[in-house]
C-alpha positions in Angstrom: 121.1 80.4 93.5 124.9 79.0 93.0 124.6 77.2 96.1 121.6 75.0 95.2 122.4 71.7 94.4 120.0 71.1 90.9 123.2 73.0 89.1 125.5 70.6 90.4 126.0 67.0 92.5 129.4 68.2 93.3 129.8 67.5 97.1 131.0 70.8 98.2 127.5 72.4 97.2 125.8 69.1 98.8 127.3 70.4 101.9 126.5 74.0 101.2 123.1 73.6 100.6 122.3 71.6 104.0 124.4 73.7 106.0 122.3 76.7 104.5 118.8 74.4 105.3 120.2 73.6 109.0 120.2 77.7 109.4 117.0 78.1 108.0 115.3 75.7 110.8 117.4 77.4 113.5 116.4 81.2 112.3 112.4 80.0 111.9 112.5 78.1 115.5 114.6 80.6 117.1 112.4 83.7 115.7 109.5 81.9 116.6 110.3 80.9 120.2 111.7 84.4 120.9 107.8 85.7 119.3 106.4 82.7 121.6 108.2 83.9 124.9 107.1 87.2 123.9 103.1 86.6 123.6 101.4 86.5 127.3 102.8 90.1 127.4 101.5 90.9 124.3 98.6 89.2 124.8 98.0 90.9 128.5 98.5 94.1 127.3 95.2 93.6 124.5 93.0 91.6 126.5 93.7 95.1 129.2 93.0 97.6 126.2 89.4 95.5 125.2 88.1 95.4 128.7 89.3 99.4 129.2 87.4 99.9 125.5 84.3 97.8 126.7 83.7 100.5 129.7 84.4 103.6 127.6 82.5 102.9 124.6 79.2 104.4 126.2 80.9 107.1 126.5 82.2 107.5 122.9 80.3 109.2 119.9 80.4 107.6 116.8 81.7 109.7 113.4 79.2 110.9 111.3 79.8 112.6 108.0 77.5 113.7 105.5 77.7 111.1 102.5 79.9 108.2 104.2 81.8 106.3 101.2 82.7 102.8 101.0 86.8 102.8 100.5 88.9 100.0 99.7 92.2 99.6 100.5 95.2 97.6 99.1 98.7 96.3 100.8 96.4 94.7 103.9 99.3 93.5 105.4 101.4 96.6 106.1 100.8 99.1 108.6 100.2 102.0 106.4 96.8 100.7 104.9 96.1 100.1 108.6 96.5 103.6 109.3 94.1 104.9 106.7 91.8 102.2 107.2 91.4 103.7 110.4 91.8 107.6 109.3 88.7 106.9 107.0 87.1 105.0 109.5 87.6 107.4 112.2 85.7 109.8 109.4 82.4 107.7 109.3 83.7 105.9 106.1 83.3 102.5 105.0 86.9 100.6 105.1 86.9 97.4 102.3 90.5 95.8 103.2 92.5 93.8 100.3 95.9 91.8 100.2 96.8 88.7 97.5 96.7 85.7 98.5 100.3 85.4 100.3 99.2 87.4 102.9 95.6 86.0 103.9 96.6 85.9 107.0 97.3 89.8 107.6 96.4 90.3 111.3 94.9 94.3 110.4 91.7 92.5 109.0 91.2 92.1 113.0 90.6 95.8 113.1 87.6 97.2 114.3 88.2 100.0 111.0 87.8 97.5 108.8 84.5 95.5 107.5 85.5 93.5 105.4 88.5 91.6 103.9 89.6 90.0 100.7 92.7 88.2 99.0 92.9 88.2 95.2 95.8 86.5 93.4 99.1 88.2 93.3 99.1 90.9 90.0 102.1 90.0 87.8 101.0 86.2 87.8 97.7 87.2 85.8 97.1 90.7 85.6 93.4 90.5 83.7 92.7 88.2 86.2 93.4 90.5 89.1 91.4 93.2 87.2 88.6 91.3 87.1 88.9 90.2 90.7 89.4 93.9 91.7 86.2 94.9 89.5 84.1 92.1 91.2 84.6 93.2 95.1 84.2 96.9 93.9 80.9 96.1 92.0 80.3 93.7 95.3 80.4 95.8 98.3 79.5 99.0 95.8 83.2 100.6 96.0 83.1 104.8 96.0 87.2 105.2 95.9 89.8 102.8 95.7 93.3 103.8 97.7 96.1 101.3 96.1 98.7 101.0 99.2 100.5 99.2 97.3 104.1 97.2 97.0 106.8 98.2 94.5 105.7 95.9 92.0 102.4 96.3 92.8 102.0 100.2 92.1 102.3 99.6 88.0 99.1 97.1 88.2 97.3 98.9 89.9 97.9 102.0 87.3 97.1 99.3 84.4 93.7 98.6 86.0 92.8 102.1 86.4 91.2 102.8 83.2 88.8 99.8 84.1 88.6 99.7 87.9 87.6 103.6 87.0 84.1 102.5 85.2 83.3 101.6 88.4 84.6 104.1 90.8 87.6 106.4 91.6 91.1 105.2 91.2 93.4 107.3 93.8 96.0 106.2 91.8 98.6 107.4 89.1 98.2 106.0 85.6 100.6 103.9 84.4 102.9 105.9 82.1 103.5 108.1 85.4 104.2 105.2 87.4 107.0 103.9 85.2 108.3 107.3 85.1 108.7 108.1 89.0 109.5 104.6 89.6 112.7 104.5 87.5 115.4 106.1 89.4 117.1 107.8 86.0 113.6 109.0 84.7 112.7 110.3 87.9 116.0 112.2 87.4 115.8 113.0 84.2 112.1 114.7 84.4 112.9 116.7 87.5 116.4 118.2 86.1 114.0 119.2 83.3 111.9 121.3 85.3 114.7 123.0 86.8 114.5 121.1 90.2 118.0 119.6 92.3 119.0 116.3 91.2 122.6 114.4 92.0 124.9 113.2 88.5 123.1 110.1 87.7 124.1 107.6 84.5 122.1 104.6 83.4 124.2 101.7 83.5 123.0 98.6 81.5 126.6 96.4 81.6 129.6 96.1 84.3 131.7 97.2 81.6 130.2 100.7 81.6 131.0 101.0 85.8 134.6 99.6 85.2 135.3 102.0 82.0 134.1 104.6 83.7 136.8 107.8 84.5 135.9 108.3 88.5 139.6 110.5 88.4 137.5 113.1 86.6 134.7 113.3 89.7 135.2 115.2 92.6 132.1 112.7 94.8 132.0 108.8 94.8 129.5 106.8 93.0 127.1 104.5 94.6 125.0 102.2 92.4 121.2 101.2 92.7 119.0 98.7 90.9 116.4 100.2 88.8 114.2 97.4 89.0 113.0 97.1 93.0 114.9 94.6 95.0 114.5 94.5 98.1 117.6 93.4 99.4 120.1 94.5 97.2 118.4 98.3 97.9 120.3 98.6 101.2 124.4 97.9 99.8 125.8 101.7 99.5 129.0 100.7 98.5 131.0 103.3 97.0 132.9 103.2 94.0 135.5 103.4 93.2 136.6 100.8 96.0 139.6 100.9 97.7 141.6 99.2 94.9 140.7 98.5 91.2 140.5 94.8 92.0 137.6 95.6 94.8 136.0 97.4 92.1 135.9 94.7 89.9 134.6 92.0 91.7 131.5 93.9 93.2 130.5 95.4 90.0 130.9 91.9 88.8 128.9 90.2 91.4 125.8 92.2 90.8 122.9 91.4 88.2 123.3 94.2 85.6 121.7 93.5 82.6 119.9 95.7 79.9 116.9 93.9 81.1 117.7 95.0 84.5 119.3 98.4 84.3 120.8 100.2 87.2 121.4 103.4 88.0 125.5 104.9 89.0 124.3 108.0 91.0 126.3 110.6 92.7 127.2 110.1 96.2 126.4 113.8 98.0 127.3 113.8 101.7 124.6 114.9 103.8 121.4 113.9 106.0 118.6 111.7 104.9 115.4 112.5 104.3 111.9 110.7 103.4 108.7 112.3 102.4 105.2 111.2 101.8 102.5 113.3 100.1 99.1 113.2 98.8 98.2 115.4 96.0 94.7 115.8 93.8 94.9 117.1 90.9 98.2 118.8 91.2 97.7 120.0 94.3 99.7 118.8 97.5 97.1 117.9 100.5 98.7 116.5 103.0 102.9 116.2 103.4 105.1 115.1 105.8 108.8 114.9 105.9 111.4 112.9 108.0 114.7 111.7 108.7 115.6 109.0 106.7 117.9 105.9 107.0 118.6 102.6 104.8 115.9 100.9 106.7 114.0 103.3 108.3 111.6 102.3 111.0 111.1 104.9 113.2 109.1 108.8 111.6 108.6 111.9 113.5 107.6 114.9 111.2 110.5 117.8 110.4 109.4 121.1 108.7 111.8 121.9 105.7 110.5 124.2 103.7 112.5 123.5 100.5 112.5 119.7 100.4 107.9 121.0 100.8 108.4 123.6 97.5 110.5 120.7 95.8 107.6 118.3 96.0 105.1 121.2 95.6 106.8 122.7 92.3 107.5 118.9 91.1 103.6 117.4 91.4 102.1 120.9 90.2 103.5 120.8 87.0 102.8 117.0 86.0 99.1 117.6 88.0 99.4 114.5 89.4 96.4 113.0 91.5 97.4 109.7 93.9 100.0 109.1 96.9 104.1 109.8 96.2 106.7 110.0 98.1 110.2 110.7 98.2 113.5 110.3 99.0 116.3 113.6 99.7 119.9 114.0 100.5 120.2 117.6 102.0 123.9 119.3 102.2 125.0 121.4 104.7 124.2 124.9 102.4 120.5 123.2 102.9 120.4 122.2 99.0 117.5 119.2 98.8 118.6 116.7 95.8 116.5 113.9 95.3 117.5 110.6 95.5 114.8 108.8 94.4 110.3 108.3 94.0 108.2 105.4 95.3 105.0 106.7 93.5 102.6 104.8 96.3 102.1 105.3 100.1 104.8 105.8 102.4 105.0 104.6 105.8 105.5 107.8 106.9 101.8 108.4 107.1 101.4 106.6 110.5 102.9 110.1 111.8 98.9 111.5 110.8 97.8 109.0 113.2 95.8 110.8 115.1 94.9 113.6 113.1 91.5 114.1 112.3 91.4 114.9 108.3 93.2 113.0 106.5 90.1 111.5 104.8 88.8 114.7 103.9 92.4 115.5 102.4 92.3 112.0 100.2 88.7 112.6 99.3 87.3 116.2 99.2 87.3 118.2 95.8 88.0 121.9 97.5 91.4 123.3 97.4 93.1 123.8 100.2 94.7 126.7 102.4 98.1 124.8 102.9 99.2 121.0 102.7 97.8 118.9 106.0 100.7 118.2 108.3 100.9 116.1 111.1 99.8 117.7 114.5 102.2 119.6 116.6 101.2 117.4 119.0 101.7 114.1 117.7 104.9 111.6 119.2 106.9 109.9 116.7 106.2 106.5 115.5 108.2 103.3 115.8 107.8 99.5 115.6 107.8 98.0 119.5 109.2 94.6 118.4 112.1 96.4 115.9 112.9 98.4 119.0 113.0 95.2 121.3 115.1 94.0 118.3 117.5 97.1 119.1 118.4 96.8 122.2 120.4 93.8 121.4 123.0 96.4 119.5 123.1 98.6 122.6 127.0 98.8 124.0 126.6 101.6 126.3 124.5 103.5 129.1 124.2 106.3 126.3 122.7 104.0 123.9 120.4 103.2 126.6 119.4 106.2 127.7 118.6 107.4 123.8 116.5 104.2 123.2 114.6 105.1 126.2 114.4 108.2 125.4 112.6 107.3 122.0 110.5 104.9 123.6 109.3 107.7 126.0 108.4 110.3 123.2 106.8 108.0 120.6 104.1 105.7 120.4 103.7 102.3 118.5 102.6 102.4 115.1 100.5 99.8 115.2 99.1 99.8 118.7 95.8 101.4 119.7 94.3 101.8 122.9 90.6 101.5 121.3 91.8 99.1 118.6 94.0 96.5 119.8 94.3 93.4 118.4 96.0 94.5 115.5 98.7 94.4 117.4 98.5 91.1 118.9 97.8 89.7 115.8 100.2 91.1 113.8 103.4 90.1 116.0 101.5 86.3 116.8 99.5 85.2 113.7 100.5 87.1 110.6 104.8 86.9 111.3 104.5 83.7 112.7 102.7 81.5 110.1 105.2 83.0 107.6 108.1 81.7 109.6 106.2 78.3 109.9 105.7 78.7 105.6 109.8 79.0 105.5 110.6 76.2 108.1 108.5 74.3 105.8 110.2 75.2 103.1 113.6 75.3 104.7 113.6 78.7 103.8 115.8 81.4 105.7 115.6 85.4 105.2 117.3 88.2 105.9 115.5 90.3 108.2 111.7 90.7 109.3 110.0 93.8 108.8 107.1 93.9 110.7 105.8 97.4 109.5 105.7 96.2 105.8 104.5 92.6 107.9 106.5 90.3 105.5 109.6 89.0 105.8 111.9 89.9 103.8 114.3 87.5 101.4 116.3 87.8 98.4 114.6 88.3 95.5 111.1 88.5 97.4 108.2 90.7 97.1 
């Protein structure tokens, strides 16, 4: 970055760069005394759930199913492979868990739904390599499906090792022209406008000079601009343009990487409330769908019905016939019109609201249509993150922001967390978080915020 001091031995960015290494040590030993103090409750709470699952496993029966399947699973270190680790498991399935190397440490291969584990190098460093890696453990522990959960730029190798991880078994996975196309925010666009669905004015931008040309006198909305490319910091800034003065303008256009290399997208701004969705379709065919309320950072699902955003993704995944995971992004305005904002063609957190329902396996895995789209139960609380709520109460100014957090507390349930499969949950917030703080105090690294449902944490121009 500008401030490092290999461009320059100019003493001002001397200065800058240790004052920016002094708050890296103090955010890595802060977080990591905070996660510290944090532990003997953490660690009560699992040792209480293992002796309470010691005296009612007699009692327990076992899944059976009629022709088990050994499943592997991608994206071991983020909650939603550790829900459908334990959705198949909870079947009578075989759960193979797999992460790169980075994330060796993922505290989910402590789960009692998974057998085994394995790290392979990261994809886009050697992607024939990761093929063959990927081919070896399937050949190895004699892989029926494979379920990428994967990571932005993971999702487009796992669709170029489809036609060669599927000599071996089934890829639930999209192949990779489709994966370019719902993962760039102008195609995505583009394709659904073309099949007559609601999409907001988007342009492809390649240069600043296009945003700063641009006539917004002639628009009657704002403009807010996105990268194409995933970044996961940058994702979050919904500034809106045109800025209070011309100047303003300027100087964030200016200050963001905008290249024809690196196109973004200048999309319509459409008041109205968020919504995410995640789906899993076979063959066209929508199986299982959920839909929430949506945020920037969104760490907290409880299933809505809306029927249109449902026939949107029903109309949209029928007519391309896709088979694999997708999920989406909606604005919807006050006369209930559902514009999409964008496609992560992959798994969404969202599914930890299925957590207890018993056939989502059978909707990833069975061959016969189905009456209507699995949804989560009527009966199941929302989902949050414990130590991102913790996190919130230091933003709480009032008794009504208390009362509301307490509230959600109340209703919902940890995502993570299991009564019959703890130590996920201990080991997620106490070996997987913390030896990636220890990695950046090593490195003198900081970040800009933890995210422990994806379990990384996350930094500029990251994974």
């Amino acid at each position: 970055m500008a401030q490092s001091i290999s461009f320059s031995s100019s003493p001002a960015k001397e200065s800058l760069s240790k004052e920016a290494k002094i708050a890296a040590i103090i955010q890595n030993i802060g977080t990591l005394v905070l996660l510290l103090l944090a532990l003997p409750i953490n660690a009560t709470i699992v040792v209480i759930s293992l002796f309470w699952g010691i005296i009612l496993r007699p009692f327990q029966r076992s899944a059976k199913v009629a022709n088990p399947k050994n499943i592997l699973i991608s994206g071991g270190k983020m909650t939603k492979a550790l829900q459908l680790a334990r959705s198949f498991h909870a079947a009578g399935h075989r759960v193979i868990l797999l992460e790169t190397d980075k994330y060796w440490l993922s505290g989910h291969q402590f789960s009692q739904a998974v057998d085994k584990f394995y790290t392979v190098a990261a994809p886009q460093e050697n992607p024939e390599s990761y093929i063959q890696a990927l081919v070896n453990i399937i050949k190895q522990e004699n892989i029926d499906v494979y379920v990428p959960v994967t990571s932005p730029v993971g999702s487009y190798y796992d669709s170029l090792a489809k036609p060669v991880l599927s000599q071996h078994c089934e890829v639930f996975h999209f192949d990779a022209d489709i994966t370019q196309m719902l993962d760039d925010k102008y195609a995505l666009v583009q394709k659904a406008r073309s099949l007559g669905l609601s999409v907001p004015k988007s342009f492809k931008i390649t240069s600043a000079e296009e945003v700063l040309n641009f006539d917004f006198s002639r628009e009657s909305r704002q403009y807010i601009l996105k990268s194409i490319p995933y970044d996961s910091v940058r994702r979050l800034d919904l500034t809106k343009l045109p800025c209070a003065t011309p100047e303003e303008t300027a100087a964030f256009v200016k200050s963001l990487p905008i290249s024809p290399e690196k196109p973004w997208i200048m999309q319509e701004f459409i008041p109205g409330k968020e919504f995410c969705t995640h789906s899993t379709v076979r063959d066209g065919e929508l199986r299982l769908h959920c839909c929430c309320e949506s945020s920037a950072f969104q760490v907290n699902y409880e299933n809505v019905e809306n029927s249109q955003i449902r026939e949107w993704v029903r109309h949209f995944v029928k007519e391309l016939k896709l088979t694999g995971q997708i999920s989406f992004d909606f604005i919807v305005t006050e006369d209930g019109t559902a514009y999409v904002i964008e496609c992560n063609p992959r798994t969404h957190s969202a599914i930890t609201t299925f957590y207890d329902h018993p056939e989502v396996a059978e909707a990833y895995l069975g061959n016969e249509p189905m009456a209507e789209p699995l949804q989560p139960l009527a009966t199941s609380k929302p989902t949050y993150w414990t130590y991102h709520e913790v996190w919130r109460l230091t933003g709480i100014r009032s008794f009504t922001q208390l009362k509301t957090w307490m509230q959600n507390i109340w209703r919902g349930t940890d995502a993570i967390y299991q009564l019959d499969d703890p130590l996920p949950f201990l080991m997620v917030h106490h070996w997987q978080i913390p030896l990636l703080l220890l990695n950046n105090l090593r490195r003198l690294k900081g970040w800009t915020r933890i995210d422990f449902n994806i379990g990384k944490l996350v930094e500029l121009g990251g994974d």
